[in-house]
N, CA, C and O atoms as a printed pandas DataFrame, in Angstrom:
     atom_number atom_name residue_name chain_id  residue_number  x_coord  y_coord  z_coord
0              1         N          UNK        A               1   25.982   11.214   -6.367
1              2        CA          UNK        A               1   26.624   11.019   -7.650
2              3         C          UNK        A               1   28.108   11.345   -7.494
3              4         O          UNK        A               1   28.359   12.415   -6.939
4              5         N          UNK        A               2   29.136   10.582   -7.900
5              6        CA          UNK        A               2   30.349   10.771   -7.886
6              7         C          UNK        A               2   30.748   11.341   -9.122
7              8         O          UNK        A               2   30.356   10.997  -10.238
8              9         N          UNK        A               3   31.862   12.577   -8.736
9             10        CA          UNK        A               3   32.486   13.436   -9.310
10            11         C          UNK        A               3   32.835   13.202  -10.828
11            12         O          UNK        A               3   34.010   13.493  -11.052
12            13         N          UNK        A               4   32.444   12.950  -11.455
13            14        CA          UNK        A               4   32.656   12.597  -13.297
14            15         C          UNK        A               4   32.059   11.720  -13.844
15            16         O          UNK        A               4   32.085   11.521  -15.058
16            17         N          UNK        A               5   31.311   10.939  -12.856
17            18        CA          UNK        A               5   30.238   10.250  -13.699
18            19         C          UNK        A               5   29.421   10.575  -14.520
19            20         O          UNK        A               5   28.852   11.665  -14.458
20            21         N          UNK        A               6   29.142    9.491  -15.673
21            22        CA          UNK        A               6   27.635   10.117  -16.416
22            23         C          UNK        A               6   26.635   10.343  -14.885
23            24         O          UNK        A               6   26.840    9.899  -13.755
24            25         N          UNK        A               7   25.573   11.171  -15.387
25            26        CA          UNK        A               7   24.236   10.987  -15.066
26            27         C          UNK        A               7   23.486   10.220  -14.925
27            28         O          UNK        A               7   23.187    9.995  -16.098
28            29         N          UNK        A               8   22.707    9.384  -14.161
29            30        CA          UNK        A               8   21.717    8.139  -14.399
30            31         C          UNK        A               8   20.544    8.474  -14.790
31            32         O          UNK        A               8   19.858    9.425  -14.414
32            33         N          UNK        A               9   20.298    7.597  -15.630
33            34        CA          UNK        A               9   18.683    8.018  -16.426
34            35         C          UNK        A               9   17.677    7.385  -15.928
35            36         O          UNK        A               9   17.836    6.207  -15.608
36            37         N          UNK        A              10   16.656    7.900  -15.783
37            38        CA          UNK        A              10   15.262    7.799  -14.992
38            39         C          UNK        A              10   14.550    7.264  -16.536
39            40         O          UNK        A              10   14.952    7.508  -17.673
40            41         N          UNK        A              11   13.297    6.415  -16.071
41            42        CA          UNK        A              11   12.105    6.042  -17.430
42            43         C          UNK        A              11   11.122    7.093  -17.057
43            44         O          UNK        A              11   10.038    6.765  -16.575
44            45         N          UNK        A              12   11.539    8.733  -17.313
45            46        CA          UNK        A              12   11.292    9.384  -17.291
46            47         C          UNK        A              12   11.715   10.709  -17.529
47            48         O          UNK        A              12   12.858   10.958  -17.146
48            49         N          UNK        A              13   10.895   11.889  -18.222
49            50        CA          UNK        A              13   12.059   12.987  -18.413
50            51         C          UNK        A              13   12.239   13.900  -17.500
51            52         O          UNK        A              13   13.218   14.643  -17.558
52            53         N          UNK        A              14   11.169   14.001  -16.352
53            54        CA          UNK        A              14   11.928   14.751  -14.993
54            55         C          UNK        A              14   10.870   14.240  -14.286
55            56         O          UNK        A              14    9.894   13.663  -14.766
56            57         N          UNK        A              15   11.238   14.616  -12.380
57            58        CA          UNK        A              15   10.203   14.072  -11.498
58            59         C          UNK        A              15    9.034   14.713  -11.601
59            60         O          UNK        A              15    7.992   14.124  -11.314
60            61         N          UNK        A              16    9.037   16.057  -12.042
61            62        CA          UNK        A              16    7.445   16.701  -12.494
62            63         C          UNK        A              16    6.620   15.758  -12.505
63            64         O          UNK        A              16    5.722   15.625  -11.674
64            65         N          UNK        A              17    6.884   14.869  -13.623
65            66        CA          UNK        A              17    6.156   13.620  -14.479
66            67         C          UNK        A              17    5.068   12.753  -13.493
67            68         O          UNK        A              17    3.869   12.905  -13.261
68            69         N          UNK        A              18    6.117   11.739  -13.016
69            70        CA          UNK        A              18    5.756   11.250  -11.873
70            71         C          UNK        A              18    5.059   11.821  -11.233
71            72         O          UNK        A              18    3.873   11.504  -11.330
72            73         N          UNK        A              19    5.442   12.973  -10.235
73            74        CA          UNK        A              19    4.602   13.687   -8.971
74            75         C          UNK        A              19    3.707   14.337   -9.621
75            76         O          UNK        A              19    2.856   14.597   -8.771
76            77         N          UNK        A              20    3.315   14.835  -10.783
77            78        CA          UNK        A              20    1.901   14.845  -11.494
78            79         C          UNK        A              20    0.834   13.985  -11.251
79            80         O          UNK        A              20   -0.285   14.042  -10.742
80            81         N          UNK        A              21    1.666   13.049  -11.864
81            82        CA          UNK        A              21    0.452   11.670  -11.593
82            83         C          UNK        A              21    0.432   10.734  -10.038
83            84         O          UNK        A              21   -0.143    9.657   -9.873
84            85         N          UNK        A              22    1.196   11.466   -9.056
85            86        CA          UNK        A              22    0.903   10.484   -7.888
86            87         C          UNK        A              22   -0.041   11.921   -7.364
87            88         O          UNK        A              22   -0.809   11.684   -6.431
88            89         N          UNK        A              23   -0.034   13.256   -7.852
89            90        CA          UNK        A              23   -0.626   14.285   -6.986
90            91         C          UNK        A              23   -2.346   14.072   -7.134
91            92         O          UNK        A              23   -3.310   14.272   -6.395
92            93         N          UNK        A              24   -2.150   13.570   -8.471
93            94        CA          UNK        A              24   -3.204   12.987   -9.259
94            95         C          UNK        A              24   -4.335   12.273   -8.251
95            96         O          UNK        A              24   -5.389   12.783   -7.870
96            97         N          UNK        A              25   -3.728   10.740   -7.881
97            98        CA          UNK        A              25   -3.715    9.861   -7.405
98            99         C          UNK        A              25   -4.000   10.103   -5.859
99           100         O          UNK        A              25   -4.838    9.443   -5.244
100          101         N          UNK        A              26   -3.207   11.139   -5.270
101          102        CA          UNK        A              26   -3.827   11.727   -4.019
102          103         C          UNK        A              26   -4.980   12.562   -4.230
103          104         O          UNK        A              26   -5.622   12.537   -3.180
104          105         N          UNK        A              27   -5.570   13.317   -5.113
105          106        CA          UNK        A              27   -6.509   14.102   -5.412
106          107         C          UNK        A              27   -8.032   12.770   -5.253
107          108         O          UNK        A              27   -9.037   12.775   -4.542
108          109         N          UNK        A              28   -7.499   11.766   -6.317
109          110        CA          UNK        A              28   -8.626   10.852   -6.062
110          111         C          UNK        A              28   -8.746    9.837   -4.995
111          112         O          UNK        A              28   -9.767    9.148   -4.998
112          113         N          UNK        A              29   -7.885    9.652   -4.117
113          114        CA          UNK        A              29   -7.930    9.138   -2.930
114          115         C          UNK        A              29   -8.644    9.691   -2.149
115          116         O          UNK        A              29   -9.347    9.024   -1.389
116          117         N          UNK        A              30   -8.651   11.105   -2.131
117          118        CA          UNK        A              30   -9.283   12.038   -1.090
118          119         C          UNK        A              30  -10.250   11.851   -1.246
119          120         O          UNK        A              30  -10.930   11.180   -0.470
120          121         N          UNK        A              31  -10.801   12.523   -2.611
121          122        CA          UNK        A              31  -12.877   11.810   -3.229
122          123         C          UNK        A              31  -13.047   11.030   -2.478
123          124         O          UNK        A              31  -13.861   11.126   -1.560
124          125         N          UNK        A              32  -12.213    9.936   -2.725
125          126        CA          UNK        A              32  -12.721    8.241   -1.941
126          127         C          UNK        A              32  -13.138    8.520   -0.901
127          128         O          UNK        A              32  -14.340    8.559   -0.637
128          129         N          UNK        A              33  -12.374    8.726   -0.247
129          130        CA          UNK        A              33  -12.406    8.798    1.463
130          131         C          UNK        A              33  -13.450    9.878    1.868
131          132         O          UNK        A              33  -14.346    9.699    2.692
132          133         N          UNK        A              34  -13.216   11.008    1.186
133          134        CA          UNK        A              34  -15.077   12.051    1.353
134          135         C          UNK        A              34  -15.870   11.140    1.368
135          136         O          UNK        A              34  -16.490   10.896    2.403
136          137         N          UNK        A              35  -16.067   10.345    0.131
137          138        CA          UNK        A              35  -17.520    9.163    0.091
138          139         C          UNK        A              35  -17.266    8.665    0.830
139          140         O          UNK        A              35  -17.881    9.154    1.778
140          141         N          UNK        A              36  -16.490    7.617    1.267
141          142        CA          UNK        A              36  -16.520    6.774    2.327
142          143         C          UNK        A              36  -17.388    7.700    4.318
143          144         O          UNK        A              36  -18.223    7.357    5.154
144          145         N          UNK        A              37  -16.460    8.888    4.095
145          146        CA          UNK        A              37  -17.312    9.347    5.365
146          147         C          UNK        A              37  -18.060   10.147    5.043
147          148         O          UNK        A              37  -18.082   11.089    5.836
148          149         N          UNK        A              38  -18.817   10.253    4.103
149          150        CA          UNK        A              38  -19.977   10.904    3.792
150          151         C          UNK        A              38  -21.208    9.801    4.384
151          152         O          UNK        A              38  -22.141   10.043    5.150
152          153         N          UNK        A              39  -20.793    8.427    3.671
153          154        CA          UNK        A              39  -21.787    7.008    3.847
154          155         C          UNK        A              39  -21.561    6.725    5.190
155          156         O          UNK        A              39  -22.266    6.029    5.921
156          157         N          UNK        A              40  -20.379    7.398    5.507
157          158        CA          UNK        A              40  -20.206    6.310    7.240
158          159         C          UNK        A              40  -21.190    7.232    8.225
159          160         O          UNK        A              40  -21.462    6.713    9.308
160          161         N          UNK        A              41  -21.614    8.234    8.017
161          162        CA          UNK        A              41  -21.630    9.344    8.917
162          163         C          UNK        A              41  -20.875    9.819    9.669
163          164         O          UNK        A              41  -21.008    9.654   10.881
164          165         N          UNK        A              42  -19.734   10.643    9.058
165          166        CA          UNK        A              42  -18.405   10.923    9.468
166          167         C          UNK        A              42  -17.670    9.989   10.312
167          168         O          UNK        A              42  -16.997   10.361   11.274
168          169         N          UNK        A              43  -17.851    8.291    9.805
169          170        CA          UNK        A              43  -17.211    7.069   10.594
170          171         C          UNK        A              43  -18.096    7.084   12.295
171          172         O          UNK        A              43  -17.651    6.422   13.233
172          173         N          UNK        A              44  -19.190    7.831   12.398
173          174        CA          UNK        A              44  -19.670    6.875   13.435
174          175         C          UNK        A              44  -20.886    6.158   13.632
175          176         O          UNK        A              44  -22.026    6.583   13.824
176          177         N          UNK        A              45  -20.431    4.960   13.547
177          178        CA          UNK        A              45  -21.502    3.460   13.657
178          179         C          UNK        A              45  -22.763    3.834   13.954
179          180         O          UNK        A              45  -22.878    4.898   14.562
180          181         N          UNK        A              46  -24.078    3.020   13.586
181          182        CA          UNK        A              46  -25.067    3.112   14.441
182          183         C          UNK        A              46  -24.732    2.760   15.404
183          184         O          UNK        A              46  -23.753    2.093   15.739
184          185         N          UNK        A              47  -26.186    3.537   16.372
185          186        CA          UNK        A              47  -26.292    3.103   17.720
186          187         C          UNK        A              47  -26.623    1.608   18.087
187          188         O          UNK        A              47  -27.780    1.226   17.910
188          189         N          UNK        A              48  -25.739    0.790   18.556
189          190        CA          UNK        A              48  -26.000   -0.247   18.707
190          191         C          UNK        A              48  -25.128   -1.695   18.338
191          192         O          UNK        A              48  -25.201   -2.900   18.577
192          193         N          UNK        A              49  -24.231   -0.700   17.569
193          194        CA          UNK        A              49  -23.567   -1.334   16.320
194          195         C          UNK        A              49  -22.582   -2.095   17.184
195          196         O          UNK        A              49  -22.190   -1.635   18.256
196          197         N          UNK        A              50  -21.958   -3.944   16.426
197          198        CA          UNK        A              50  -21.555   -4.533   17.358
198          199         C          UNK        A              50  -19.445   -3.946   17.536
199          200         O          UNK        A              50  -18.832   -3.424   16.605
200          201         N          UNK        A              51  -19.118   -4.108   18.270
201          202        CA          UNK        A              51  -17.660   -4.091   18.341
202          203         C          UNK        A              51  -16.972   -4.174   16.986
203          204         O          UNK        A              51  -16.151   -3.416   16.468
204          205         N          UNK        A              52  -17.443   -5.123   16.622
205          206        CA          UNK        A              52  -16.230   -5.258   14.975
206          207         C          UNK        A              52  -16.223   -4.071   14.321
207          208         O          UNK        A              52  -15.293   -3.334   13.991
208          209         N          UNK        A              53  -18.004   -3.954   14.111
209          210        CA          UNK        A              53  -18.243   -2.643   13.356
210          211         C          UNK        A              53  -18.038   -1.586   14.145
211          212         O          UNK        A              53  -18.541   -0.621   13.570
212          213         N          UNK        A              54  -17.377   -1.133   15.556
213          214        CA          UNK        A              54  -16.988    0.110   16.082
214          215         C          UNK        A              54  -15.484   -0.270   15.819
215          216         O          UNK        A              54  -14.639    0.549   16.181
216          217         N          UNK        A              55  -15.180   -1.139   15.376
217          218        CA          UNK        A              55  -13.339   -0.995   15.295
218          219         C          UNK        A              55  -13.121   -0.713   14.115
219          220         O          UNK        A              55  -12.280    0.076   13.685
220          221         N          UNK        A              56  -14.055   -1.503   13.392
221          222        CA          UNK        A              56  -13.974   -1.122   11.449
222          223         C          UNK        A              56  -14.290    0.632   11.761
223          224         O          UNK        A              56  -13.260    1.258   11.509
224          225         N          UNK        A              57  -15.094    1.285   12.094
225          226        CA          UNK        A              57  -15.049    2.630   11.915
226          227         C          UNK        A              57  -14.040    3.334   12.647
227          228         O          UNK        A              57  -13.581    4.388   12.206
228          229         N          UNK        A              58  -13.721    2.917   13.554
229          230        CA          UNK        A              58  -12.635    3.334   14.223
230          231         C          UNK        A              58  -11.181    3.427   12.964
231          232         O          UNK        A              58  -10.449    4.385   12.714
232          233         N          UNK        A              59  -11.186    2.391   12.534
233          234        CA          UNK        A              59   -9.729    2.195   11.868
234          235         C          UNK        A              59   -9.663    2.782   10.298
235          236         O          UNK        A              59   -8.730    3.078    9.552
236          237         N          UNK        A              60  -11.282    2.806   10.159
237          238        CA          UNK        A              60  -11.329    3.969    9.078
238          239         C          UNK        A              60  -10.832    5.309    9.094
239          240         O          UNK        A              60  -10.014    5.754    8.289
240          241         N          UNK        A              61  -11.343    5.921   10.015
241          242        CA          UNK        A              61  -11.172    7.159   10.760
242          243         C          UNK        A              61   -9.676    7.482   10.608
243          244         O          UNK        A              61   -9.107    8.438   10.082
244          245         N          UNK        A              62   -9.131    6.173   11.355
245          246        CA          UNK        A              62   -7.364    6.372   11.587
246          247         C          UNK        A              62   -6.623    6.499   10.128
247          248         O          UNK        A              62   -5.597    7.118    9.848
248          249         N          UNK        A              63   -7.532    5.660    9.236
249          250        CA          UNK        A              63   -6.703    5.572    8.728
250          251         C          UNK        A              63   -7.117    6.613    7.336
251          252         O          UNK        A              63   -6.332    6.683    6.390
252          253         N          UNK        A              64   -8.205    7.262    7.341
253          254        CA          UNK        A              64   -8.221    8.782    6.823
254          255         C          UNK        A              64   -7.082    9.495    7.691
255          256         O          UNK        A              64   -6.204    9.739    6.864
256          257         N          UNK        A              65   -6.679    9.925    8.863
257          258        CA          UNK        A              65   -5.862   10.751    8.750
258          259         C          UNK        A              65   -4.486   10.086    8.739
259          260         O          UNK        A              65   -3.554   10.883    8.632
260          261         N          UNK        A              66   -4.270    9.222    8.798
261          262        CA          UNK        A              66   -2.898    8.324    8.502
262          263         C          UNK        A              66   -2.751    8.918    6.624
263          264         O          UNK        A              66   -1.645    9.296    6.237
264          265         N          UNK        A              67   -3.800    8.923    5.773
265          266        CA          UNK        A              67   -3.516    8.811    4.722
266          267         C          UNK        A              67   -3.474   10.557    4.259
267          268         O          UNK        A              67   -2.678   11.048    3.458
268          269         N          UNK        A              68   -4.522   11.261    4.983
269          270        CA          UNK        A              68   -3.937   12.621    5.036
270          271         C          UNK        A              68   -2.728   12.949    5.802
271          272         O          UNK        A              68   -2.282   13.911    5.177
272          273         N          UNK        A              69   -2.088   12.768    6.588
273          274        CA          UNK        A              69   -0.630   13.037    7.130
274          275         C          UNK        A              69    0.526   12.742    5.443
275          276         O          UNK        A              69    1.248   13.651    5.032
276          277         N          UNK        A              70    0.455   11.477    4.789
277          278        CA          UNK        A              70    1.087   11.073    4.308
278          279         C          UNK        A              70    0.985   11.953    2.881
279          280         O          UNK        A              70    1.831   12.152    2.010
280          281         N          UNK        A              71   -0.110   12.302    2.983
281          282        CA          UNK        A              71   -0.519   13.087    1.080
282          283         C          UNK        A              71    0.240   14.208    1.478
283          284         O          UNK        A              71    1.215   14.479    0.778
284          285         N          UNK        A              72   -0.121   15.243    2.915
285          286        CA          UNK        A              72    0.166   16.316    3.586
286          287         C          UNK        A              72    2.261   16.215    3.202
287          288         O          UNK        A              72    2.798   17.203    2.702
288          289         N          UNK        A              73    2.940   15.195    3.469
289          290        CA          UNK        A              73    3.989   15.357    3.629
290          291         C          UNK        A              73    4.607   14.563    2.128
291          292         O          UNK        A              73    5.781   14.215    2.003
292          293         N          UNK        A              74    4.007   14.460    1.534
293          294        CA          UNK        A              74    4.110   14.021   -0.141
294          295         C          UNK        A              74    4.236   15.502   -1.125
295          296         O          UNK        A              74    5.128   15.886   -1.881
296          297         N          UNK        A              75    3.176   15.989   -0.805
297          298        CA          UNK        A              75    2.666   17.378   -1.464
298          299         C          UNK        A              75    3.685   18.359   -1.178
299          300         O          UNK        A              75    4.449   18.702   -2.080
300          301         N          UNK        A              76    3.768   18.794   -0.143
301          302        CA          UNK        A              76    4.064   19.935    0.501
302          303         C          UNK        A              76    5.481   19.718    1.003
303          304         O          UNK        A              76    6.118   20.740    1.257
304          305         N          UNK        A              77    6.058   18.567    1.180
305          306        CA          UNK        A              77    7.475   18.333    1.712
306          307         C          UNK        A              77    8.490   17.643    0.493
307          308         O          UNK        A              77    9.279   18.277   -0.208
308          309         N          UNK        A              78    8.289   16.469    0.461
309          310        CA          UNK        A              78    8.760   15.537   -0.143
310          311         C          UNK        A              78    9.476   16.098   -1.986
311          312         O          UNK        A              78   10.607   16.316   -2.422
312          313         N          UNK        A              79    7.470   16.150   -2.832
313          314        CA          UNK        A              79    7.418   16.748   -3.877
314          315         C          UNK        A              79    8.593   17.914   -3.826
315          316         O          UNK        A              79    9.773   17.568   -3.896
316          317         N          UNK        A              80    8.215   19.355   -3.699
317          318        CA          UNK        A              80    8.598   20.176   -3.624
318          319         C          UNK        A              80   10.193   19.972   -3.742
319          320         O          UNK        A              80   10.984   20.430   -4.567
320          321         N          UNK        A              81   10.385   19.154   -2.666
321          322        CA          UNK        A              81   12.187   19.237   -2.720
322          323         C          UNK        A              81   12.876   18.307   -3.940
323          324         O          UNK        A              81   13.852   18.558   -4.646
324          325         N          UNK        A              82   12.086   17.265   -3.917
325          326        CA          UNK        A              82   12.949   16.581   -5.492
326          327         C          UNK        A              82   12.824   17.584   -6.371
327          328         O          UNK        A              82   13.873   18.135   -6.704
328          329         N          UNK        A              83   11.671   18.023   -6.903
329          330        CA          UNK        A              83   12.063   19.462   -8.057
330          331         C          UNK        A              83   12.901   19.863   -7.413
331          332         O          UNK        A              83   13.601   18.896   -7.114
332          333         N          UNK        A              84   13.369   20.932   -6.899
333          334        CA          UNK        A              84   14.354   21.621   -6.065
334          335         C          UNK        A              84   15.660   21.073   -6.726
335          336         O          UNK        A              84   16.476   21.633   -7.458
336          337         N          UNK        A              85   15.596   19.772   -6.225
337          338        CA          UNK        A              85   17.094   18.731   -6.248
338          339         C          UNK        A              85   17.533   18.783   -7.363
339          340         O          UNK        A              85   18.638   19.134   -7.776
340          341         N          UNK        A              86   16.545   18.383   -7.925
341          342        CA          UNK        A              86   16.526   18.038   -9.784
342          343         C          UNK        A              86   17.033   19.211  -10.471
343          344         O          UNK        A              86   18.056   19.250  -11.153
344          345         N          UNK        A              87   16.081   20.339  -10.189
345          346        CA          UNK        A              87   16.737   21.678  -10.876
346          347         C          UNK        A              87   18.387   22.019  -10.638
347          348         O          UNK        A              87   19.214   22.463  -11.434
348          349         N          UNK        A              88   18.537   21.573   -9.020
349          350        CA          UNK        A              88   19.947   22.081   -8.789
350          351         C          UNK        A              88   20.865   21.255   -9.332
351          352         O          UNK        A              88   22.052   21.530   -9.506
352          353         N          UNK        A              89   20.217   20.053   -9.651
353          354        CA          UNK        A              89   21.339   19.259  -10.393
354          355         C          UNK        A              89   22.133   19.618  -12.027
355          356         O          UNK        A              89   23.193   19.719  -12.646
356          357         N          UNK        A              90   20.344   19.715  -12.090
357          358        CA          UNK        A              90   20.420   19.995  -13.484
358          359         C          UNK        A              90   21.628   21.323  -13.565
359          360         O          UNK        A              90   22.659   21.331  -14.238
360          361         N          UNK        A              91   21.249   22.105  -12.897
361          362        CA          UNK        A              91   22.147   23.616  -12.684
362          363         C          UNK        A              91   23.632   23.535  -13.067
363          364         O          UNK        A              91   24.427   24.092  -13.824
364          365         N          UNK        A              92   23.594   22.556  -12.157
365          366        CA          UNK        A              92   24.920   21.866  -11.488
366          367         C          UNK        A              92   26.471   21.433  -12.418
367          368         O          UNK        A              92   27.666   21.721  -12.365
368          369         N          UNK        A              93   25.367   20.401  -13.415
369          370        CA          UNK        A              93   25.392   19.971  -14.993
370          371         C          UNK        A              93   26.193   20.968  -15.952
371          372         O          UNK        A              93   27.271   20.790  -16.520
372          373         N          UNK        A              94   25.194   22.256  -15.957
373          374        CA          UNK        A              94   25.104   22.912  -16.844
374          375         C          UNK        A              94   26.377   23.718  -16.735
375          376         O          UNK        A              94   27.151   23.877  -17.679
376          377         N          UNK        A              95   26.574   24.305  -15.312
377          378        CA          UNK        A              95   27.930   24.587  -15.183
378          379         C          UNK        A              95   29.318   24.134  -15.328
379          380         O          UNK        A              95   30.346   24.807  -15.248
380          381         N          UNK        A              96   29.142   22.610  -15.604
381          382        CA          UNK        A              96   30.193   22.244  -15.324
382          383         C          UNK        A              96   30.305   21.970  -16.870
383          384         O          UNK        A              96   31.341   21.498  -17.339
């Protein structure tokens, strides 16, 4: 933001808002994916099972922790610091 500008307004009244409802959204992703390897048997195929279906479980697998890495650094990284930002802005604001 440059030095005397207004503020830009968000369709929203702070990122709380938002990252509420995407924390949301990761909460029920996770469910999913429990069921999903609950039914898979923790993603591994029957015995016997042809190639497609060892790559389909395979890429399940990957892509449970592809999608936990990403919640992991949403939650705990990402989130966290826009509040942060936001507050200091807000701070920022207030002082001036």
């Amino acid at each position: 933001m440059v030095e005397g500008t207004p503020r830009p307004h968000g369709c929203f009244n702070n990122v709380a808002s938002p990252i509420a409802m995407m924390m949301a959204e990761h909460d029920a992703a996770g469910a999913l994916l429990a069921d999903i390897k609950a039914l898979s048997n923790n993603f591994n195929p029957p015995l016997g099972a042809c190639p497609t279906y060892v790559g389909f479980y395979t890429a399940l697998k990957e892509f449970e922790q592809d999608l936990h890495q990403h919640i992991h650094l949403e939650n705990n990284i990402l989130f966290p610091r826009a509040i942060a930002l936001e507050a200091e802005a807000a701070s920022a604001i207030q002082r001036n």
